[in-house]
C-alpha positions as CSV (number, residue, x, y, z in Angstrom):
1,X,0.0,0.0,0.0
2,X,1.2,3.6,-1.1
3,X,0.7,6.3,1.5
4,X,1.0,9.7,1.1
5,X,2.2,11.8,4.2
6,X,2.8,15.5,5.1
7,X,5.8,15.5,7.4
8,X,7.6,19.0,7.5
9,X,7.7,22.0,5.8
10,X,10.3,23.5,3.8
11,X,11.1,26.7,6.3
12,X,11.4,24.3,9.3
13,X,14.8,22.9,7.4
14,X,17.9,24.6,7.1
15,X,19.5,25.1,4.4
16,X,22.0,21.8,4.8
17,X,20.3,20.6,7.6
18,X,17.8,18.0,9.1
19,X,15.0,16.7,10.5
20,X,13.4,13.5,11.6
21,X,10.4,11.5,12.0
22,X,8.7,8.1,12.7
23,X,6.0,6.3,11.1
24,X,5.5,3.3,12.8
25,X,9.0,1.3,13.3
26,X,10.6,3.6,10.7
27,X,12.7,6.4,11.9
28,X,13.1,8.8,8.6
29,X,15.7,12.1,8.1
30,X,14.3,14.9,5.9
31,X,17.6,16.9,4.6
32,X,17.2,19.9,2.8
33,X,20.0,20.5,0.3
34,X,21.5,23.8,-0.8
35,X,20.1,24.1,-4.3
36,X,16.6,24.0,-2.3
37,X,15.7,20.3,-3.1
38,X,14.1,18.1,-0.4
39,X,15.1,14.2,-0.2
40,X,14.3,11.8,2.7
41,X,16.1,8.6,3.3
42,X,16.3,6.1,6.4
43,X,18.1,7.5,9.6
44,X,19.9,4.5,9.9
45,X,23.8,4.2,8.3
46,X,24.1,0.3,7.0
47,X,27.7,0.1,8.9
48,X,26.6,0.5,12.0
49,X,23.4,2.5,12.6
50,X,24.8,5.9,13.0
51,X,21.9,8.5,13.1
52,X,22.4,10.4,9.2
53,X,20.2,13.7,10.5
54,X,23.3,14.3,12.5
55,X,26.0,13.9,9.7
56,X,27.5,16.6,7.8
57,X,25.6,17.6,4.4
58,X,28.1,18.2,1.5
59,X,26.1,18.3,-2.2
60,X,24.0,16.2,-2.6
61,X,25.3,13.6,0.2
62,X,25.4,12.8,3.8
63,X,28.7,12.1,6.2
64,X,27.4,9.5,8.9
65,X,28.4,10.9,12.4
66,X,30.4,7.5,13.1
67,X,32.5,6.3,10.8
68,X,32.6,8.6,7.9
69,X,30.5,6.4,5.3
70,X,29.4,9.4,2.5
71,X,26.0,8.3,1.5
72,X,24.1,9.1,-1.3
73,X,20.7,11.3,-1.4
74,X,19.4,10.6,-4.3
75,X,19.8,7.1,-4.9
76,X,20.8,5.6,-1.1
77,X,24.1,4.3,-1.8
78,X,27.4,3.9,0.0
79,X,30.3,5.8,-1.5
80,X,32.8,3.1,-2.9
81,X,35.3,1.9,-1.4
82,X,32.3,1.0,1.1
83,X,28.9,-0.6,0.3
84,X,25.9,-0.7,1.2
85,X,22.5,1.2,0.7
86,X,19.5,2.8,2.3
87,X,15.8,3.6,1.7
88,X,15.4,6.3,-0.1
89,X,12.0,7.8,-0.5
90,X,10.2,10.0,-2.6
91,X,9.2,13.1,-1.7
92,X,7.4,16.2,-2.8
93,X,7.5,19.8,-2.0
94,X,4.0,21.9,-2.6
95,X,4.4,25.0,-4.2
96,X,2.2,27.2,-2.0
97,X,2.8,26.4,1.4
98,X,6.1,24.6,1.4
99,X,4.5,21.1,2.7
100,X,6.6,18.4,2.8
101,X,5.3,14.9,1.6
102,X,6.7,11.6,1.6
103,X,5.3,8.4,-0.1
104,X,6.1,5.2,1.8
């Protein structure tokens, strides 16, 4: 089943920053990137479960707080030489108001 939510909006985000939320068992990170795009992935690094909303932002990819792993935004994967992946999922900004949605 495909479901629809609001979870943030836009000017709740800094620019390069993040937030977080859970739906159920899932603990998501909303990051807000400097060209103004919104992307949402799993708060949970594949190495060792370092929280991502408190990495570093750099472009369009996340630092993980423990270890260093540089993970992908758009697509959820683990810089080489490391591997690995999270889930990524799609979100969408509305014009007026800023809402943030995410479909799970």
């Amino acid at each position: 089943m495909i479901t629809k939510i609001m979870v943030a909006n836009v000017q709740d985000i800094d620019e390069q920053g993040s937030r977080t939320f859970s739906v159920g068992d899932k603990e998501i990170a909303i990051f807000r990137l400097s060209d103004g795009s919104i992307r949402a992935i799993e708060n949970h690094c594949p190495h060792k479960g370092g929280r991502l909303s408190e990495g570093m932002v750099c472009g369009s990819a996340v630092h993980c707080p423990l270890h260093d792993w540089k993970i992908d935004l758009n697509s959820g994967k683990v810089q080489e030489p490391d591997h690995g992946s999270v889930i990524v999922y799609e979100t969408e900004v509305e014009a007026a108001s800023g809402a943030i949605y995410i479909t799970l």
